[in-house]
ChimeraX commands (.cxc) that place a marker at each C-alpha (Angstrom):
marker #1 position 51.84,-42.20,-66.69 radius 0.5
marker #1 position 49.75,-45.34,-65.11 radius 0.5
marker #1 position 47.61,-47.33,-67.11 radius 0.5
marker #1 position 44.72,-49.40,-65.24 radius 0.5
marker #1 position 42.62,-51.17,-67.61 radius 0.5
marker #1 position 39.27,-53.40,-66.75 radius 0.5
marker #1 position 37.95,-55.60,-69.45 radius 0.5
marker #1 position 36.20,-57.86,-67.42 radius 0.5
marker #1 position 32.78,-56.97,-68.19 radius 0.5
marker #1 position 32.91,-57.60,-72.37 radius 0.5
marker #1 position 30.06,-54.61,-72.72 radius 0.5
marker #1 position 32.11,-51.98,-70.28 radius 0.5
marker #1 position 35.53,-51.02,-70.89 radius 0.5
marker #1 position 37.15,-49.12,-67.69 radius 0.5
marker #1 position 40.41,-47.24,-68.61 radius 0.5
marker #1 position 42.57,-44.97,-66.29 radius 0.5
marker #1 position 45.49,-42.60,-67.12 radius 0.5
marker #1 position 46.71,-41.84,-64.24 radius 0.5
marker #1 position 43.78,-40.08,-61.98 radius 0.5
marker #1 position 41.23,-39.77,-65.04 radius 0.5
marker #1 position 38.75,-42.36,-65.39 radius 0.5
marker #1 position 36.77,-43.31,-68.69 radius 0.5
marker #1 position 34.40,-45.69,-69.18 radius 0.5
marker #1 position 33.45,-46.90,-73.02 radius 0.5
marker #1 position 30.50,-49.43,-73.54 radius 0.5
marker #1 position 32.40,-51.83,-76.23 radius 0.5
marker #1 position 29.32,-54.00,-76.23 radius 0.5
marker #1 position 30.65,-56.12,-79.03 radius 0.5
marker #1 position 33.26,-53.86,-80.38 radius 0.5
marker #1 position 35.98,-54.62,-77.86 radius 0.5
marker #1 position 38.39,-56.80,-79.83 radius 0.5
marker #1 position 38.46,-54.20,-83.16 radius 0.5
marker #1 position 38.58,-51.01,-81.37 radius 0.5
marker #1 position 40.41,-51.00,-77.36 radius 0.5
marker #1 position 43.91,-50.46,-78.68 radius 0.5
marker #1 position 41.67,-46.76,-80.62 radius 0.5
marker #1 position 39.84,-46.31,-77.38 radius 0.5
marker #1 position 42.89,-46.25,-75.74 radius 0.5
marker #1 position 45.27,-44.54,-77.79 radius 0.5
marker #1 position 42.42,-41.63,-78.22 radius 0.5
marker #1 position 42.40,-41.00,-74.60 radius 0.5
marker #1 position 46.18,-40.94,-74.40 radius 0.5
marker #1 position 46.26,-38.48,-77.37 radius 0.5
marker #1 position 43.27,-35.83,-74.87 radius 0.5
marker #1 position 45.98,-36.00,-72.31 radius 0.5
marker #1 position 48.85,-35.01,-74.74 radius 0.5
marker #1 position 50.56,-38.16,-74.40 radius 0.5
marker #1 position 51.94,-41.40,-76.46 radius 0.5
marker #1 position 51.90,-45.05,-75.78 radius 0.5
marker #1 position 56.20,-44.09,-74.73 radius 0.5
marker #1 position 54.42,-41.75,-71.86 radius 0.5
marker #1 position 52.89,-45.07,-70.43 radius 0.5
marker #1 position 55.41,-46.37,-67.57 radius 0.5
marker #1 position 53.20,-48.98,-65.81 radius 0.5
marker #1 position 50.53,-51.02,-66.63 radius 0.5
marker #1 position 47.81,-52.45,-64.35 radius 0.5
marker #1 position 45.16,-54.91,-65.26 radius 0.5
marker #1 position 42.05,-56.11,-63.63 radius 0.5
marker #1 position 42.80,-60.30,-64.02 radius 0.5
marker #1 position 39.31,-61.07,-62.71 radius 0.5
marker #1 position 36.86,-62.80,-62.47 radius 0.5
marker #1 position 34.82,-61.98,-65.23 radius 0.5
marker #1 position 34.10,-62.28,-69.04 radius 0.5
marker #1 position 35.84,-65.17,-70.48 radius 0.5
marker #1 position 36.03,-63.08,-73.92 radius 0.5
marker #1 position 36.64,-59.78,-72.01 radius 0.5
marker #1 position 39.14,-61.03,-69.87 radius 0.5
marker #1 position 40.81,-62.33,-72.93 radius 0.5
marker #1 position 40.89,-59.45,-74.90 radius 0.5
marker #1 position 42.16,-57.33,-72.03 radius 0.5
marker #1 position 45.30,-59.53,-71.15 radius 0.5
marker #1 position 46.34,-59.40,-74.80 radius 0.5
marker #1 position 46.31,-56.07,-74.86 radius 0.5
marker #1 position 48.37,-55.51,-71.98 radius 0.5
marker #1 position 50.89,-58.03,-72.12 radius 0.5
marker #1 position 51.71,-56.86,-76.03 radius 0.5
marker #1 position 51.35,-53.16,-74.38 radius 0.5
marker #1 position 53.79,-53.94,-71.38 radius 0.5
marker #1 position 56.58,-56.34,-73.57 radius 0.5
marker #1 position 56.80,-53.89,-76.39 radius 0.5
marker #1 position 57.11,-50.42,-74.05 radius 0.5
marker #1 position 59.43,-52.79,-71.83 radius 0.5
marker #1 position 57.47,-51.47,-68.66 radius 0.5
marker #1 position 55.75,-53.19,-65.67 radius 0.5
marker #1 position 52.44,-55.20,-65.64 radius 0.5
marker #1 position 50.59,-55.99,-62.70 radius 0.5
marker #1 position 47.64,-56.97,-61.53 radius 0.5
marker #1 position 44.84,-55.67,-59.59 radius 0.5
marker #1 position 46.61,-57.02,-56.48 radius 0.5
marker #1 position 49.72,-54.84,-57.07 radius 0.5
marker #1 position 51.35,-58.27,-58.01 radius 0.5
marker #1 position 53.87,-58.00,-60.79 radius 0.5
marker #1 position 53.55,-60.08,-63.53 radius 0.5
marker #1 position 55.74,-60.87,-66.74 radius 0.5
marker #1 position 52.41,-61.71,-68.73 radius 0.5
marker #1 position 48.79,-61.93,-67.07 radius 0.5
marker #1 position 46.69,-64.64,-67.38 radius 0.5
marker #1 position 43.33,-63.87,-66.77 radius 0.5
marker #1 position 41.31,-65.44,-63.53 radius 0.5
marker #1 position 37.64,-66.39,-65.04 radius 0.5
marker #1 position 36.05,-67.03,-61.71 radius 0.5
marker #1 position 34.83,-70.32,-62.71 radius 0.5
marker #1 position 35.57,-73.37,-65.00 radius 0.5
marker #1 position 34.71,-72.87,-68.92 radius 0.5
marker #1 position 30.96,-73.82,-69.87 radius 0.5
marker #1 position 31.70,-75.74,-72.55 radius 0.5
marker #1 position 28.25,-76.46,-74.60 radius 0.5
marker #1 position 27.20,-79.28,-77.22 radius 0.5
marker #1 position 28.83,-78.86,-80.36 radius 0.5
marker #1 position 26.35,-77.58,-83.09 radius 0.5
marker #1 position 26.46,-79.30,-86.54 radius 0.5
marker link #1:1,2 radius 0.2
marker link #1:2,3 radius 0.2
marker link #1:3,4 radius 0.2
marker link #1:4,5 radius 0.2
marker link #1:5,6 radius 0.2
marker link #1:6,7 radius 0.2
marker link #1:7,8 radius 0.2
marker link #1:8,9 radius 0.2
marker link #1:9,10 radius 0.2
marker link #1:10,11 radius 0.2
marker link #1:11,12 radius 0.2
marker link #1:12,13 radius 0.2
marker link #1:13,14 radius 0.2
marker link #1:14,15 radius 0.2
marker link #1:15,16 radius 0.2
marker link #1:16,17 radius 0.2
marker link #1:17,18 radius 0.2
marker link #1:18,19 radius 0.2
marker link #1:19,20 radius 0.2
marker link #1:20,21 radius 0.2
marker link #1:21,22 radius 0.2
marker link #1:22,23 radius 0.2
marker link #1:23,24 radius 0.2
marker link #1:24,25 radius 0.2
marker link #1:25,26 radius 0.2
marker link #1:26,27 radius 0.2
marker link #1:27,28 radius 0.2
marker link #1:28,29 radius 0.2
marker link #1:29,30 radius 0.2
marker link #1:30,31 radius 0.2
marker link #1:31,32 radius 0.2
marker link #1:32,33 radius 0.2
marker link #1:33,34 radius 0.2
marker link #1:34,35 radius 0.2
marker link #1:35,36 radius 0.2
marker link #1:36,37 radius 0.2
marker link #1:37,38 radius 0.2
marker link #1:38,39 radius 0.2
marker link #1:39,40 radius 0.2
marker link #1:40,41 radius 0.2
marker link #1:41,42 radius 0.2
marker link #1:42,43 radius 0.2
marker link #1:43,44 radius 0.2
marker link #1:44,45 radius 0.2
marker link #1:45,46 radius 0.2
marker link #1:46,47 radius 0.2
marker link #1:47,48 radius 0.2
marker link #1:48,49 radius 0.2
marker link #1:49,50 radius 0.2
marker link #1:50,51 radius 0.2
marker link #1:51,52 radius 0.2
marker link #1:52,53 radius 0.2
marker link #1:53,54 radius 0.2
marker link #1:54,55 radius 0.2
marker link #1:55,56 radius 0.2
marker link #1:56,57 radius 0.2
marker link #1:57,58 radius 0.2
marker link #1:58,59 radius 0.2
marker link #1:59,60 radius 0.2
marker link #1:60,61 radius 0.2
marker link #1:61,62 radius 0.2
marker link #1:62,63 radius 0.2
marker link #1:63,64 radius 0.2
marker link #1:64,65 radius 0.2
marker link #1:65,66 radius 0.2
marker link #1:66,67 radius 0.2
marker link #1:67,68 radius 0.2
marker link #1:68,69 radius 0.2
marker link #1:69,70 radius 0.2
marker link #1:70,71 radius 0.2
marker link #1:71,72 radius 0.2
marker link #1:72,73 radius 0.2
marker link #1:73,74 radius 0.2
marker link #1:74,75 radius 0.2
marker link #1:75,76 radius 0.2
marker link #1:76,77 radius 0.2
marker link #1:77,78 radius 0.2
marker link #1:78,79 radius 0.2
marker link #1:79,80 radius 0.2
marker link #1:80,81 radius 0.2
marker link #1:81,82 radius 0.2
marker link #1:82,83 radius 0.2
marker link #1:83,84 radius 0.2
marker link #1:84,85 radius 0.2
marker link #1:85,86 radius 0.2
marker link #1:86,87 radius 0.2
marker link #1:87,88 radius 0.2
marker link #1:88,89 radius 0.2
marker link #1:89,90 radius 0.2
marker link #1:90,91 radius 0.2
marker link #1:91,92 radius 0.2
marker link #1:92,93 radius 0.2
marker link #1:93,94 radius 0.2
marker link #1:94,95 radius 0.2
marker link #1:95,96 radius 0.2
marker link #1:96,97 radius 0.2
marker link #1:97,98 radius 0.2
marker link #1:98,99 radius 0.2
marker link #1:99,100 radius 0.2
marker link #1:100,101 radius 0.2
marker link #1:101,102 radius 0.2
marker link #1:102,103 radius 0.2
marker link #1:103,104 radius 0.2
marker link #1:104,105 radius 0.2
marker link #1:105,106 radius 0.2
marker link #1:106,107 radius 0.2
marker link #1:107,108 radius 0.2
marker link #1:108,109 radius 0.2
marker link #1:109,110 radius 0.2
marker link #1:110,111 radius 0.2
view
């Protein structure tokens, strides 16, 4: 099975298995609940994290938390199942690091 995940919008979570597409709106909920999201929709389809044989990410541009979130997830997904990672290029990666589009915005520090 194929895994194409899209984190870079922080509220909208894309997620494909294969030729199914879901869409979750995380809103702020990413971080404590993608690895459930995901592991729910692999347990509809009758399948395990082992059934996952590739992973591809979406690297960017986008949400600077998102983006963060999502390249965890898939580089701890794609070491520990010892599969492929790429990005949405078809470029194979050992780990992704995400593409934010632009330079951090880095404000004033608050006291």
């Amino acid at each position: 099975m194929k895994l194409y995940l899209d984190t870079s919008d922080q509220k909208l979570c894309i997620l494909k298995l294969d030729d199914k597409t879901y869409e979750w709106e995380a809103n702020k909920e990413l971080a404590e609940k993608l690895l459930e999201f995901i592991k729910d929709k692999l347990e509809e389809n009758n399948k395990t994290w082992q059934d996952i044989e590739e992973i591809t990410f979406f690297s960017g541009p986008g949400s600077f938390t998102g983006l963060r979130i999502g390249a965890a997830v898939v580089n701890t997904l794609a070491s520990e199942l010892n599969i492929p990672l790429y990005d949405h290029h078809k470029n194979q990666h050992e780990i992704i690091i995400p593409d934010y589009g632009r330079p951090a915005n880095i404000g004033v520090q608050k006291k």
